[in-house]
C-alpha positions as CSV (number, residue, x, y, z in Angstrom):
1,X,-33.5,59.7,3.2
2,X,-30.7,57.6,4.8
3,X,-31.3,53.9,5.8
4,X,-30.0,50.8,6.3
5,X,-29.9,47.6,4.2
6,X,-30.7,45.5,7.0
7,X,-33.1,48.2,9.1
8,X,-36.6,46.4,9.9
9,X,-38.3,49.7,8.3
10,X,-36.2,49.1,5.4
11,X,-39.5,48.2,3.2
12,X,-41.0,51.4,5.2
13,X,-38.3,54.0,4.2
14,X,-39.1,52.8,0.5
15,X,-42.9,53.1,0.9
16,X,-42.4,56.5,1.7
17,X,-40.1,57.8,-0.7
18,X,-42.7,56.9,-3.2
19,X,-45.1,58.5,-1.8
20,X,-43.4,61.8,-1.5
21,X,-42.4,61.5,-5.2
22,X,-46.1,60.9,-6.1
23,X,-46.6,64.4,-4.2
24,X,-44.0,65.9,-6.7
25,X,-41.4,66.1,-3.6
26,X,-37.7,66.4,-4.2
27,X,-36.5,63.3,-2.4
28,X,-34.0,60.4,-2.3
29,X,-33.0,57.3,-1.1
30,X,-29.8,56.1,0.4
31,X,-29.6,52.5,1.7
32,X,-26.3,51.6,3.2
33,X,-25.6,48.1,2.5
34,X,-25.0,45.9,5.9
35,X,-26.4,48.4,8.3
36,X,-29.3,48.1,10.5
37,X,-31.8,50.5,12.4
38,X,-30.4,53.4,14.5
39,X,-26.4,52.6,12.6
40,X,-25.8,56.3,12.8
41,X,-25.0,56.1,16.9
42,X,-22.1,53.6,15.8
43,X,-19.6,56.3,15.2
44,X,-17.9,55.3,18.9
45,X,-14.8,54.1,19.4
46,X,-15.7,49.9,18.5
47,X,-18.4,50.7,16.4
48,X,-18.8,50.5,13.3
49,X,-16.1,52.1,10.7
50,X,-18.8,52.8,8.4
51,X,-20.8,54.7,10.6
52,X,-18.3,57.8,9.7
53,X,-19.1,57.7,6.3
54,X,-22.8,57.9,6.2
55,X,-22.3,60.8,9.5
56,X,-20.4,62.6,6.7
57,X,-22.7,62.0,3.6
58,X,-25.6,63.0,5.9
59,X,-23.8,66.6,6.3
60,X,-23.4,66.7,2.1
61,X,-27.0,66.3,1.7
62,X,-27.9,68.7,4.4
63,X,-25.9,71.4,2.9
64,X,-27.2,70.2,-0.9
65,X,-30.7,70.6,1.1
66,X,-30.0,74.4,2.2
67,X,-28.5,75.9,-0.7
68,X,-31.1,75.0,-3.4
69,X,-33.8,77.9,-3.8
């Protein structure tokens, strides 16, 4: 799970994370510090720089995603 530091569902992203790990789910938590709700449709010309980043580390966990078995 991807979210902002400064996201309103912040506390929300958290809430859930826990709860999949109390279901024995395989999940975790990035929070990218400085960013708000909805930060990955920055990645325009004048967005944010960051917004890049975070587009790219969203296709690594992806593919980490796929190729477990």
């Amino acid at each position: 799970m991807m979210v902002g530091e400064k996201d309103p569902l912040h506390d929300d992203c958290w809430r859930l994370v826990d709860r999949l790990k109390k279901l024995n789910k395989d999940v975790k938590m990035t929070v990218y510090r400085d960013l708000a709700h909805g930060f990955l449709g920055y990645d325009i010309p004048g967005g944010l720089p960051m917004t890049r980043t975070c587009i790219l580390e969203a296709g690594d966990m992806l593919k980490e995603l796929f190729n477990k078995e």
